[in-house]
N, C-alpha and C positions, 0 to 999 in steps of 0.2 A: 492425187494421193498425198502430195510434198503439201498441198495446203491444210488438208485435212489432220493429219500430222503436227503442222504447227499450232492451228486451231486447238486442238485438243493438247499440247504439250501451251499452252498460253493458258488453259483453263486449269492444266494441273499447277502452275505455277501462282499463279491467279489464287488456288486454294490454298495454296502452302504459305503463304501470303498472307492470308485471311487469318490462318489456323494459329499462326505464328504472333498476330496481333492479337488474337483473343486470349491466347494463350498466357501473354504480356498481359494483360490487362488482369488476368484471375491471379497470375501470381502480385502485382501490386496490391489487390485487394487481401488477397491473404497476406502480405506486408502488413498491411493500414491495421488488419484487425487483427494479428501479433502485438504490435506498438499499442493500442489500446489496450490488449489484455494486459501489459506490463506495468500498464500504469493504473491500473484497478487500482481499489482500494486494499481489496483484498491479498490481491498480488502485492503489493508494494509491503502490507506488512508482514506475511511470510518472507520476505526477501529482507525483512528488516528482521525479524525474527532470526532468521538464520545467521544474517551477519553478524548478531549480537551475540549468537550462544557457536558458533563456529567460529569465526573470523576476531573476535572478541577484539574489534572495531569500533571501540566507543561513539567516535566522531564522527566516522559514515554513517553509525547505527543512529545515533539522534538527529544526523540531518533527514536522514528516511522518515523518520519519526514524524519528525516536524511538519513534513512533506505530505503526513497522511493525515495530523491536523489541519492543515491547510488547505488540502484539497477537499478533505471529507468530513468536513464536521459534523452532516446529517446522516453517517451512516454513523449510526449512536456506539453499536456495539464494535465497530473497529476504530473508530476515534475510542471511547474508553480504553480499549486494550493500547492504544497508541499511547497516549497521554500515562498510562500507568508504565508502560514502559520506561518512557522517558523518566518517568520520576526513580527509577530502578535504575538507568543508567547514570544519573546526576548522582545516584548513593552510592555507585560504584567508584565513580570519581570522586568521591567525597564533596560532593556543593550540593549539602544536607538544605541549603534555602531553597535550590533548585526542584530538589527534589519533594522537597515540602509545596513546591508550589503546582508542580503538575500532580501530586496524591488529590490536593484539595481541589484539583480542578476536576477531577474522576467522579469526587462524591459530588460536588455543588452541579458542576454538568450534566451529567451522568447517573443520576443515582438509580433510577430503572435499570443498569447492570450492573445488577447484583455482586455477581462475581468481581468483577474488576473495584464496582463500590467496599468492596468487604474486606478486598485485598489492598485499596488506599488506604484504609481505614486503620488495618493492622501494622500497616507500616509508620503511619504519623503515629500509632502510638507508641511505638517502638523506637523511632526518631525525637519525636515531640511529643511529649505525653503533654504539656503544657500546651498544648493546641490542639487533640483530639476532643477538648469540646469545643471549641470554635468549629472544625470542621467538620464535624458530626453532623449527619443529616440521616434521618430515621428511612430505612429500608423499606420499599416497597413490599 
């Protein structure tokens, strides 16, 4: 009976064992693909988004920024929204060059969104009226 007893307290233990490494192992995976969702594209500019109209964090806000050009330049419509951004935080800090240079990179990159293209467009001319025909590019 004292065997049978161990036997079977060896295979409860045995499972708890098991349960306990698999267990381990779902919560890394759900780690791994927390940490990926954070660094979406999408994520990254709502986080940039926020920082910049809450936190009114200029300097963390354009490094995100930066961050989202860099890593996503093929997703068109949140690269535009990035890059227009940035050109909106360089006018906030007043580096009107700065900001003239990410507007013109929204329309020349960018020009299939619309929105974000329409909204560079009002700001060079409102900054630089002397260079809203250089950067004029005709709307889809």
């Amino acid at each position: 009976m004292k065997k049978a007893g161990l036997i079977l307290l060896g295979i409860v233990v045995g499972l708890v064992i098991y349960a306990q490494l698999q267990l381990k192992e779902v919560v890394d995976q759900l780690a791994m693909a927390e940490t990926k969702a954070e660094k979406s594209p999408v994520m990254l500019l709502q986080k940039a988004l926020y920082q910049e109209e809450s936190e009114d964090n200029l300097d963390t806000t354009i490094e995100l920024y930066e961050q989202i050009l860099g890593q996503s330049p093929n997703v068109k419509a949140v690269a535009a929204r990035a890059a227009y951004q940035l050109g909106m935080c360089h006018l906030k800090k007043g580096k009107h060059d700065k900001a003239v240079k990410y507007f013109q990179q929204v329309i020349h990159q960018y020009p299939k969104q619309v929105s974000a293209t329409m909204k560079a467009q009002n700001q060079l001319n409102t900054i630089a009226p002397q260079m809203s025909n250089i950067a004029r590019t005709p709307l889809l």
